[in-house]
LOMAR-151943 format. One record per atom (N, C-alpha, C): residue in one letter; atom name; x, y, z. Coordinates in steps of 0.05 Angstrom, whole numbers. Example, Ala and Ser with C-alpha at 12.3 -4.5 7.8 and 13.67 -1.06 7.14 Angstrom:
# residues 2
PT code site      u      v      w
PT    A    N    264   -114    156
PT    A   CA    246    -90    156
PT    A    C    264    -66    156
PT    S    N    257    -45    142
PT    S   CA    273    -21    143
PT    S    C    258      1    157
//
This chain:
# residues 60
PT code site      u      v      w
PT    X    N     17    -24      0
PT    X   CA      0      0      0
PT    X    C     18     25      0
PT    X    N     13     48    -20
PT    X   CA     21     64    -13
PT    X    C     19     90     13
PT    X    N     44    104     15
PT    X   CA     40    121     33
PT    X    C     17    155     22
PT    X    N     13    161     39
PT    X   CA      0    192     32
PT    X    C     14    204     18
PT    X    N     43    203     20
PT    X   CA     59    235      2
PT    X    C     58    211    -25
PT    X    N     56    195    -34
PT    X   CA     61    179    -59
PT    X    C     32    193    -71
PT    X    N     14    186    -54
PT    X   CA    -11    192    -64
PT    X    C    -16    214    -77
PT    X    N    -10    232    -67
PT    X   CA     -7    259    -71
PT    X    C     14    267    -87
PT    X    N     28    253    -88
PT    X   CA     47    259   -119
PT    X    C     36    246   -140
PT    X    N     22    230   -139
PT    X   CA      8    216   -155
PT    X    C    -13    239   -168
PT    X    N    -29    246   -153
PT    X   CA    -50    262   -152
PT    X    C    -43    288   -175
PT    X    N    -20    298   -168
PT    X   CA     -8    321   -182
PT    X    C     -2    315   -211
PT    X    N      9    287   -211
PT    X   CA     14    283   -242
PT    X    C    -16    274   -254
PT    X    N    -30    273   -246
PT    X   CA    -65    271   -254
PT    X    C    -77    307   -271
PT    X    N    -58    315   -264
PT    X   CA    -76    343   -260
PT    X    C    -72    356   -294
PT    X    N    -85    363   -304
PT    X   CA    -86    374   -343
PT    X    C    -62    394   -329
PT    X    N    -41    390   -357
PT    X   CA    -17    405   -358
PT    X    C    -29    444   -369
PT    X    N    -16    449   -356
PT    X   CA    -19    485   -353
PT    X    C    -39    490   -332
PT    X    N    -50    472   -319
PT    X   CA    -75    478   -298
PT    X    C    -68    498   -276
PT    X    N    -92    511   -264
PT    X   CA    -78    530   -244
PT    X    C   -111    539   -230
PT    X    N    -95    540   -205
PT    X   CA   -132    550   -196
PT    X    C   -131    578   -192
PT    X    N   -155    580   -173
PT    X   CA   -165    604   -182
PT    X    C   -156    633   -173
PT    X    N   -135    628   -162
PT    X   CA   -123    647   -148
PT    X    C    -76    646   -155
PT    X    N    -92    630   -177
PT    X   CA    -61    629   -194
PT    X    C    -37    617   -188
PT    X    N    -43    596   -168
PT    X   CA    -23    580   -163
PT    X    C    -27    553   -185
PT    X    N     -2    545   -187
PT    X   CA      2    526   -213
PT    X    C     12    493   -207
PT    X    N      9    487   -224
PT    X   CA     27    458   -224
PT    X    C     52    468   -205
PT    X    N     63    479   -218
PT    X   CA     95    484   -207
PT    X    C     92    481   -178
PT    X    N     78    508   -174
PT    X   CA     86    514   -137
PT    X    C     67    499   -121
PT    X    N     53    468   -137
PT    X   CA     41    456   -122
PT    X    C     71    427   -120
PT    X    N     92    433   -137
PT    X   CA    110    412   -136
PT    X    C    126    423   -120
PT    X    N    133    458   -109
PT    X   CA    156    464    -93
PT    X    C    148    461    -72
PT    X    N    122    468    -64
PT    X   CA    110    460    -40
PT    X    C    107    426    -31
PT    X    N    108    404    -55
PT    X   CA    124    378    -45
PT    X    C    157    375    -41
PT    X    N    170    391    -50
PT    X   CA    191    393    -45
PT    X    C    210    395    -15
PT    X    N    186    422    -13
PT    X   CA    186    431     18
PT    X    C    179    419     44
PT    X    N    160    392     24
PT    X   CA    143    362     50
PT    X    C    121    390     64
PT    X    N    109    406     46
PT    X   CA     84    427     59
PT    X    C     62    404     58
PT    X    N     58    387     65
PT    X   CA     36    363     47
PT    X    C     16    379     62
PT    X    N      1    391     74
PT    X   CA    -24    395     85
PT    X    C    -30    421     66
PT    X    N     -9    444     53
PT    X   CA    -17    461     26
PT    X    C    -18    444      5
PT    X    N      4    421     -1
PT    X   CA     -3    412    -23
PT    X    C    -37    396    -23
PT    X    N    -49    388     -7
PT    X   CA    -73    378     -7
PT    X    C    -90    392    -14
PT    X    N    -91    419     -4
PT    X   CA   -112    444     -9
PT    X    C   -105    456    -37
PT    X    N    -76    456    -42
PT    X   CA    -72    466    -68
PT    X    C    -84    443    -98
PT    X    N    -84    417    -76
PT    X   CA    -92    396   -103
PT    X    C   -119    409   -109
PT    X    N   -136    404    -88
PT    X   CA   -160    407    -87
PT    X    C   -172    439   -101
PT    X    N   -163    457   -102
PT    X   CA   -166    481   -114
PT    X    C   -159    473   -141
PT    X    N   -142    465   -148
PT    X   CA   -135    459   -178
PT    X    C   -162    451   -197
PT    X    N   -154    423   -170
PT    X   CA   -176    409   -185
PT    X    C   -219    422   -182
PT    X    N   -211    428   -176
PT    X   CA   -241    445   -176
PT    X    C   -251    467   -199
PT    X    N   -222    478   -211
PT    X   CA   -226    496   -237
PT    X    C   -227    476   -257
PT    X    N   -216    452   -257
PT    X   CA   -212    433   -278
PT    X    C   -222    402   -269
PT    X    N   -227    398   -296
PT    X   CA   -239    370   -302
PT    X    C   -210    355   -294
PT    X    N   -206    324   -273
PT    X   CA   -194    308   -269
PT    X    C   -210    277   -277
PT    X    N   -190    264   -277
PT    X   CA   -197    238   -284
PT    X    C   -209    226   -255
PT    X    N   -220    206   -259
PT    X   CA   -240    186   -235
PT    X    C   -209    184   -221
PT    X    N   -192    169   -220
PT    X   CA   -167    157   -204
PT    X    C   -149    185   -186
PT    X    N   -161    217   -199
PT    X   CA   -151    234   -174
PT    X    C   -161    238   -148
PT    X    N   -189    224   -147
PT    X   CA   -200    226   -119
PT    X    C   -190    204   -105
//
């Protein structure tokens, strides 16, 4: 089984390339913020993404 931060990197590569929510944070600074192990922004930042944009069934 995987761990949570797998998941969540998982999650990110799910996301339509150029995507960005609604307050203009992007792919990118949802990867520096895994960089940084922020995992509780990267969760909120997934989730904003994904709410301007259509994701596949396997990001939830």
């Amino acid at each position: 089984m995987d761990d949570a931060f797998t998941l969540l990197r998982r999650a990110t590569g799910l996301l339509p390339e150029g995507a960005r929510a609604g307050n203009g944070v992007t792919i990118d600074d949802l990867r520096d913020c895994q960089r940084h192990q922020e995992w509780e922004l990267v969760l909120d930042l997934l989730m904003e993404i994904a709410d301007e944009h259509p994701v596949p069934r396997g990001f939830w």
